[in-house]
N, C-alpha and C positions, 0 to 999 in steps of 0.2 A: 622397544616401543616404536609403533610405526612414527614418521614425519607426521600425517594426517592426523595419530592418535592424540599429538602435544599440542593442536591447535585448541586453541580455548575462546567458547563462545562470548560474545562480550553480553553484557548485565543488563535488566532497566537501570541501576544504580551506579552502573559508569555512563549510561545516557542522561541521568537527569542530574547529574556533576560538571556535565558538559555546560549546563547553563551558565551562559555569558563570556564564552571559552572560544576554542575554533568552532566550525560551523556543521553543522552535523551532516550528513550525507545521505539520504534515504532513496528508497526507490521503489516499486513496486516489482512484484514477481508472480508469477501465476503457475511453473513450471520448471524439474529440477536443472534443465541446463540452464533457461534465462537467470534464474536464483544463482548458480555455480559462474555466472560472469560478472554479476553487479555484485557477489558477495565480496567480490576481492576489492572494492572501493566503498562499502556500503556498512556505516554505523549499523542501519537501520533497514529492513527488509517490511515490507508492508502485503499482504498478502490481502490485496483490496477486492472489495465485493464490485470492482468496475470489471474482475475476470469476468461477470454477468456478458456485460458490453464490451469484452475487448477479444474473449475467447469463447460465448457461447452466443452474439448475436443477439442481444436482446436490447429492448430499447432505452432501458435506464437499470438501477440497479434493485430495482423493489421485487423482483420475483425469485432473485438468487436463495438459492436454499440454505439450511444450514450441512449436510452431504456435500456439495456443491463446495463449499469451503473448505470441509475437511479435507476433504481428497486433494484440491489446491494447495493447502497449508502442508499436508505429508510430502507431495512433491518437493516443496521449499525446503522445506528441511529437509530431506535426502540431497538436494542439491548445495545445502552453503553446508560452511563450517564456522565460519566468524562473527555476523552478521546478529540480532538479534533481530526476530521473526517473531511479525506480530501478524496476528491474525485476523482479520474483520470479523463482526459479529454483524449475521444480517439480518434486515428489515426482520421486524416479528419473533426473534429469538430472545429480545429482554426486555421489550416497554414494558410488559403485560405487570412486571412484580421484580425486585429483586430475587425472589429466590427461583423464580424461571430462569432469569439470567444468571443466577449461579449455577444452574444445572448445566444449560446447554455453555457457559463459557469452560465449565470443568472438562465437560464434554471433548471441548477443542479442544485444551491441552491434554488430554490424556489421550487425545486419538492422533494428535499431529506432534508434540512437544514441543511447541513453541513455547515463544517466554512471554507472551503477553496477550493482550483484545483490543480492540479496539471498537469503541461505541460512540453515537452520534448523542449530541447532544449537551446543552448547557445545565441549568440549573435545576432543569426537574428532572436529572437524571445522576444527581449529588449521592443522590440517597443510595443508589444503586452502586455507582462507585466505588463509596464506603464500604457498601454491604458483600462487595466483590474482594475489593482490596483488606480490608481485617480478615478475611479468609483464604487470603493468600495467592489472589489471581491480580496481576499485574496488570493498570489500564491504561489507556492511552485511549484519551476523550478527542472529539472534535468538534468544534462550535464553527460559527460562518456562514455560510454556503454548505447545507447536507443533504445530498441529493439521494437520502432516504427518502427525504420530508418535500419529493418535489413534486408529488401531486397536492401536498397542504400548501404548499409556498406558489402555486399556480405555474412552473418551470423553473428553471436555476437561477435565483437572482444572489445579487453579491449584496454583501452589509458592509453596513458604516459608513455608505456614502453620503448621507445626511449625518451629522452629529447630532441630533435627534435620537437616533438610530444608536448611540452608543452606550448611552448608560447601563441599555439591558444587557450588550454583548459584556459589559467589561463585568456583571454582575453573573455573569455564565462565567466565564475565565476565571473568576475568582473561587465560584460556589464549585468547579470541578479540579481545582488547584487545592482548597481545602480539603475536599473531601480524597484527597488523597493520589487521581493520577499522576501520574510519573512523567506525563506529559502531553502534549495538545497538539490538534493539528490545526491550523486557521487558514480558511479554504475560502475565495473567494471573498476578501475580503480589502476595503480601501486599505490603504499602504498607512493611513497616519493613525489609525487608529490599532490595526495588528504593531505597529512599532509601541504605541501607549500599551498595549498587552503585554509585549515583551515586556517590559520593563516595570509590567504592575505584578506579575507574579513570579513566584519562585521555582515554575517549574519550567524546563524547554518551549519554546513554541517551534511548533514545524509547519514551516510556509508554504502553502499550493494556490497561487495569485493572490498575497498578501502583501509581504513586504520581505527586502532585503534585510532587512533589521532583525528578522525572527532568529532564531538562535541556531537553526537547519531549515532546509530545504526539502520536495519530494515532488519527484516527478510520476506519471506512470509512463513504464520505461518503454512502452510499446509507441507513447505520443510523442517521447525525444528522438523517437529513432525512426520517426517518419512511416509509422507501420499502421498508424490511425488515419482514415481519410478527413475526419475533423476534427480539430481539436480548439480548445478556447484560446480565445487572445494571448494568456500566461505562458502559452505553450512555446518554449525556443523551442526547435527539430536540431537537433546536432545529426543530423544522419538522413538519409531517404533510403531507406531501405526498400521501401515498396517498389521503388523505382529498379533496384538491384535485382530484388528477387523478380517481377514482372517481367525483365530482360533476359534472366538465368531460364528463366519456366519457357518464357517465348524462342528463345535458340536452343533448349532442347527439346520442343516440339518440331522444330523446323527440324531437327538431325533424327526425331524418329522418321518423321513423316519421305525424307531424301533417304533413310537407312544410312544415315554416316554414323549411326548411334543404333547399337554399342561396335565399337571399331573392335579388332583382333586384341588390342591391350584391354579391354574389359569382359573376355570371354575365357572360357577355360578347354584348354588343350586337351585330349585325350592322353594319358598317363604310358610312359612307353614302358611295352610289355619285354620283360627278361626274356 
């Protein structure tokens, strides 16, 4: 048996045992090498509908398809091997009914294999949840800041900055913790009331400008690496890559353009004849 063969992918259910534990690791992937570098540090692999905006150019995430995904989500998994890979479900593939969303979320997994979905939304999306999970599709909810919902919400605003503001969010966290996900994402949201979250339900929370308190973290890995030219406030850059690659691309235009490129070590010799 190959080295590769004995690797064994990790669970929803060694993710959501993680809660209250170390700190879980997430990150987003859109493609098999980027998946094959963040697998080897990464609980969690998020295969997010921001590839909309991050690899096709568009201006938010409401036009990404559900095709669009799959093919994303196949790449990821061709590229990890440890990681558990969850798949976004996008805009317009499961408000309409539960059993719409059962269709297209079976869909994902039996065209990409992942181990999970990922959908927006609190409490009016319980019901779907349930209706997903007793049929044996693993979920992974997100309340906060859903940038599905940001032509309804008039741009991206964050929650819970008024305690006002809280009752309904903690009434989302709970109604999508009962009804069965494995776990939550909480996006955009004041720091004291995602730490009150953590601490009111029994499932993981995973932080994207919340709070250091949530149980993991998740970046998208293209914003840590400096490869996005804006990104929100939440955003550390551990990297500037744009700057690397910019400078890589620019000195080897300059050595087409002088003919120092490609030198005699990148060319192929004629084969000496017997």
């Amino acid at each position: 048996m190959s080295a590769q063969a004995q690797v064994r992918r990790k669970t929803v259910t060694k993710i959501r045992s993680a809660k209250g534990k170390d700190a879980l690791v997430c990150l987003t992937a859109y493609s098999a090498p980027i998946a094959a570098l963040v697998d080897e540090v990464s609980d969690l692999i998020l295969v997010g509908d921001s590839t909309g905006m991050v690899c096709h150019g568009l201006e938010n995430t409401v036009p990404v398809t559900l095709d669009m995904m799959i093919l994303h989500g196949q790449a990821v998994m061709r590229g990890s091997q440890r990681a558990v890979v969850v798949v976004d479900m996008p805009f317009g593939s499961y408000e309409e009914s539960p059993e719409i969303a059962y269709r297209n979320a079976s869909r994902i997994m039996q065209e990409t294999g992942c181990t999970a979905i990922k959908l927006e939304g609190g409490a009016h999306m319980a019901e779907t949840i349930a209706f997903l999970v007793k049929r044996g599709i693993p979920v992974m909810a997100h309340i906060g800041l859903t940038p599905q919902a940001v032509h309804a919400m008039g741009g991206y605003k964050t929650s819970g900055r008024c305690r006002t503001e809280w009752a309904e969010v903690e009434k989302d966290a709970l109604a999508i913790a009962e009804a069965g996900a494995f776990s939550v994402v909480l996006e955009g949201m004041a720091e004291p009331l995602a730490a009150k979250l953590t601490g009111l339900i029994d499932i993981p929370t995973i932080g994207i400008g919340a709070s250091a308190h949530c149980d993991g973290q998740i970046l998208v890995t293209d914003d840590l690496l400096g490869l996005t030219p804006r990104v929100p406030s939440f955003v550390k850059k551990y990297a500037d890559l744009d700057g690397v690659i910019r400078d890589a691309v620019t000195q080897y235009a300059t050595e087409v353009k002088d003919r120092s490129f490609p030198a005699l070590e990148h060319t192929y010799a004629l084969k000496k004849e017997a």
